[in-house]
C-alpha positions as CSV (number, residue, x, y, z in Angstrom):
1,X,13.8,-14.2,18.3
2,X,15.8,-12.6,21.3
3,X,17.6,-9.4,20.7
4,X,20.9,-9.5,22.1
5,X,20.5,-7.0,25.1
6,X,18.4,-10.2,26.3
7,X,21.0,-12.9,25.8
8,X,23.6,-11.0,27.1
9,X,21.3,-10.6,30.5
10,X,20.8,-14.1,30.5
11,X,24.3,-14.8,30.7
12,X,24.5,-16.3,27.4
13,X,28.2,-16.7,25.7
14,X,29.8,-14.2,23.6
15,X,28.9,-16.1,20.5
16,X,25.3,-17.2,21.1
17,X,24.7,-13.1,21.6
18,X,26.9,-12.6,18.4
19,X,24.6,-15.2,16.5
20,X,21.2,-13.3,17.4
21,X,22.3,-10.2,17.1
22,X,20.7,-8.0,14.0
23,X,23.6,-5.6,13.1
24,X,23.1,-3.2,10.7
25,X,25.9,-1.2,10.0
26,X,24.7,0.9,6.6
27,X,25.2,5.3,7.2
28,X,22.8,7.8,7.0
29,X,22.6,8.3,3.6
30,X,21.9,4.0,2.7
31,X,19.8,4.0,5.7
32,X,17.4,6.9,4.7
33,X,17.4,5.9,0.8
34,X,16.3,2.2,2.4
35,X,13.5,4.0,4.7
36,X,12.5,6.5,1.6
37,X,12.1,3.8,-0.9
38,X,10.6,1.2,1.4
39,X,7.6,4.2,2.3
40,X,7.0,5.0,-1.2
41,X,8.0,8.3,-0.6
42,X,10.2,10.5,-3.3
43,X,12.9,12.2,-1.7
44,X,12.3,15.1,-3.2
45,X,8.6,15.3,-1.7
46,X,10.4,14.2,2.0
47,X,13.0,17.3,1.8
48,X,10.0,19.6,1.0
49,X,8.1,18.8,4.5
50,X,11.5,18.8,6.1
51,X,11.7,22.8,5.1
52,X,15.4,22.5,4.9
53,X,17.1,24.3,2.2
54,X,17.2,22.1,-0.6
55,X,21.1,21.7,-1.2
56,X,22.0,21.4,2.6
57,X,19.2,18.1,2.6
58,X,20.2,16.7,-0.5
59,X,24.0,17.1,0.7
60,X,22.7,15.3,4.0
61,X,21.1,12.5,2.2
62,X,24.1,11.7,-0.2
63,X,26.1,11.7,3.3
64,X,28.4,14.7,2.0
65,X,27.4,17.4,5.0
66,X,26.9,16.4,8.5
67,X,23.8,17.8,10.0
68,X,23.1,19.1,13.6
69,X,20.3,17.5,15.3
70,X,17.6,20.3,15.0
71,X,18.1,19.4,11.2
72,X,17.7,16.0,11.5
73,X,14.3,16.3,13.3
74,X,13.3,18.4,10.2
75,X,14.3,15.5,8.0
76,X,12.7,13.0,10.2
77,X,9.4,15.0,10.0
78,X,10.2,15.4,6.1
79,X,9.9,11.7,6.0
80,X,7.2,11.2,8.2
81,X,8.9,9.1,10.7
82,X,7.8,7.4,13.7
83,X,9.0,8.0,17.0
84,X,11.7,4.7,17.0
85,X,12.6,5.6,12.9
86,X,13.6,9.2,13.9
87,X,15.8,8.1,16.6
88,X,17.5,6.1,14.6
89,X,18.1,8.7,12.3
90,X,19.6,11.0,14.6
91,X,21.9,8.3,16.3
92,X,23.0,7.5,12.1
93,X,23.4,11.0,11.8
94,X,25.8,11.7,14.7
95,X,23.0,12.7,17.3
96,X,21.4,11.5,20.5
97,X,18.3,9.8,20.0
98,X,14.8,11.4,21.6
99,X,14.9,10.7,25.3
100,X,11.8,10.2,26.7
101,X,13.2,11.8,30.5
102,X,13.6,15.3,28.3
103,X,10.6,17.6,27.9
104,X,11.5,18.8,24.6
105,X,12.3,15.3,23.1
106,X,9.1,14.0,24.5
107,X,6.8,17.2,22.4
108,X,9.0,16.2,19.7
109,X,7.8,12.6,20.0
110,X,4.1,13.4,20.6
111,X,4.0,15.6,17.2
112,X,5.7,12.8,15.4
113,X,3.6,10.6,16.8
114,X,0.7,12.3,15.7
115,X,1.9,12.8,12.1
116,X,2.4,16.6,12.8
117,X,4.6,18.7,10.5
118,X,7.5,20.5,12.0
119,X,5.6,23.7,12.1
120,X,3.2,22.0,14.0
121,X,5.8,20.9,16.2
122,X,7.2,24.0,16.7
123,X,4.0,25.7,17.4
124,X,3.9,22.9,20.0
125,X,7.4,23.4,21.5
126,X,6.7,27.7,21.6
127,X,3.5,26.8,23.4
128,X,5.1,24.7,26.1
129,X,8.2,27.2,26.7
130,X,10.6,24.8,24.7
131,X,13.0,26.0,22.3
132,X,11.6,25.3,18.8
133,X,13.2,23.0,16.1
134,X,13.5,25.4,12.8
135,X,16.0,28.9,12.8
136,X,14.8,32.1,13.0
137,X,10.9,31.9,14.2
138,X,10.4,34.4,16.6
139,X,8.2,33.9,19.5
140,X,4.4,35.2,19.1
141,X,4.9,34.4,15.4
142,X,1.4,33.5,14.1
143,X,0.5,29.9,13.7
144,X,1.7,27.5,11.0
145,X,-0.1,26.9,7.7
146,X,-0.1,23.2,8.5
147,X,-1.7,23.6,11.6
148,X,-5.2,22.6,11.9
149,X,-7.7,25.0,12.4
């Protein structure tokens, strides 16, 4: 089926574009309880990886506390997203998504890609000059525990 970016450059009227258009208009908090129980994954387990404090992620996930987007990047590595799933999160969260024309965004995207944790990422973004996703590591910190060796 055409996506409506596609109809609309196609000149197509307002209504067929209406008609194929998949709009999807649930918040952060349905739209992460969809994507944690269609993984398999208990949220409990995805806010342990995320290495948020435990209150502030559950407050996220319910939709109570907005988040800035360095946090969100922890969920989305909490949950094991994909590059396209953790944009998405950060634009339902209030955030820009990963742009691939900024250097940090695309080291974020590689370690996602790869199934990295966020320490891995950050050892990643410290490596490459970048500033790193999670407070309060200081640069020449030794490497992550999740880190391959």
């Amino acid at each position: 089926m055409e996506d409506s970016w596609h109809a609309i450059a196609r000149d197509a009227d307002l209504n067929e574009v209406l008609a194929c258009a998949s709009l999807d208009q649930r918040d952060l908090s349905a739209w992460a309880r969809d994507c944690l129980v269609a993984s398999g994954m208990p949220r409990n387990d995805a806010i342990h990886r995320s290495r948020l404090n435990q209150t502030f992620a559950y407050q996220i996930l319910a939709g109570t506390r907005r988040a800035s987007r360095d946090k969100l990047l922890q969920l989305a590595f909490g949950m094991q997203l994909g590059i396209h799933d953790a944009s998405e999160l950060l634009e339902r969260g209030g955030a820009c998504r990963l742009r691939p024309d900024c250097r940090r965004d695309l080291i974020v995207a590689y370690a996602l890609h790869h199934g990295m944790g966020v320490e891995q990422c950050d050892d990643l973004l410290w490596e490459h000059g970048e500033r790193t996703i999670m407070p309060g590591k200081p640069r020449g910190e030794s490497r992550s525990q999740d880190r391959p060796q």
